[in-house]
C-alpha positions, -999 to +999 in steps of 0.1 A: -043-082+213-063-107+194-038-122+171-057-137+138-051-176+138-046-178+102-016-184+080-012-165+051-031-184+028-062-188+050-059-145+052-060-149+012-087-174+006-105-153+031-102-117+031-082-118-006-089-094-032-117-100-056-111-105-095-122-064-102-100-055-074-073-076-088-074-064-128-074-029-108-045-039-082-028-052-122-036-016-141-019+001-108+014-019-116+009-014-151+014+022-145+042+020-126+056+004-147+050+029-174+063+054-151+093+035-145+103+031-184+095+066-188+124+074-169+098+088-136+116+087-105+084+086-081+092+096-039+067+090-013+072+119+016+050+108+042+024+094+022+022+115-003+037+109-040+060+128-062+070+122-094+103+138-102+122+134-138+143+110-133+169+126-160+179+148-131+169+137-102+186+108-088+173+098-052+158+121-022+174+113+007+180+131+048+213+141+037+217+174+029+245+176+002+249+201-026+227+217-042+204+215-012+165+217-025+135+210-010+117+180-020+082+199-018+091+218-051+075+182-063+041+178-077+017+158-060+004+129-076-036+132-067-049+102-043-076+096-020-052+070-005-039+075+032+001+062+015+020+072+049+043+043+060+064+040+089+095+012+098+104-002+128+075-010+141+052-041+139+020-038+115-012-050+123-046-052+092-077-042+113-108-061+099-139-040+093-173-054+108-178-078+082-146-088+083-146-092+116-181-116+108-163-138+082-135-146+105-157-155+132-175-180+106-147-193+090-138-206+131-172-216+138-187-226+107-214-241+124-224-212+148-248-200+125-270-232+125-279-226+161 
């Protein structure tokens, strides 16, 4: 495994998020947010997102307690996002080719001079 021989901030100032992708990173919490206040109790089931109302649902949990229903009577909140998570185990960012470029150059800066 080549470990990345960066701190965080070096990651940032490298590979960080530009200003678009920020204001759309911002509009994303925003409406969470306005989910949250809405009272929108939102469950990701292997990746995928349900909202719920909140009134009446309280949590979604592996513990079957009464009444027993079936979290996939949830709609699906449409994304082309890939939202699956998993715990336990480490987590690694795999650079695409030109990310794999600009960390080259950020190490040797001077390598393209040659």
């Amino acid at each position: 495994m080549n470990q990345l021989k960066l701190d965080k901030n070096e990651f940032n100032n490298l590979f960080g998020l530009t200003k678009d992708q920020q204001s759309a990173v911002r509009s994303l919490e925003r409406a969470f947010k306005k989910c949250y206040d809405a009272g929108i109790f939102i469950h990701n089931e292997y990746g995928i997102l349900m909202p719920f109302n909140g009134k009446y649902v309280a949590d979604i949990t592996d513990i079957p307690d009464d009444p027993i229903i079936d979290s996939e009577y949830g709609n699906h909140i449409k994304s082309r996002y890939n939202l699956c998570s998993w715990a336990d185990d480490p987590h690694f960012i795999h650079l695409t080719p030109k990310g794999q470029k600009e960390y080259k150059m950020y190490l040797n800066p001077n390598a393209n001079l040659l």
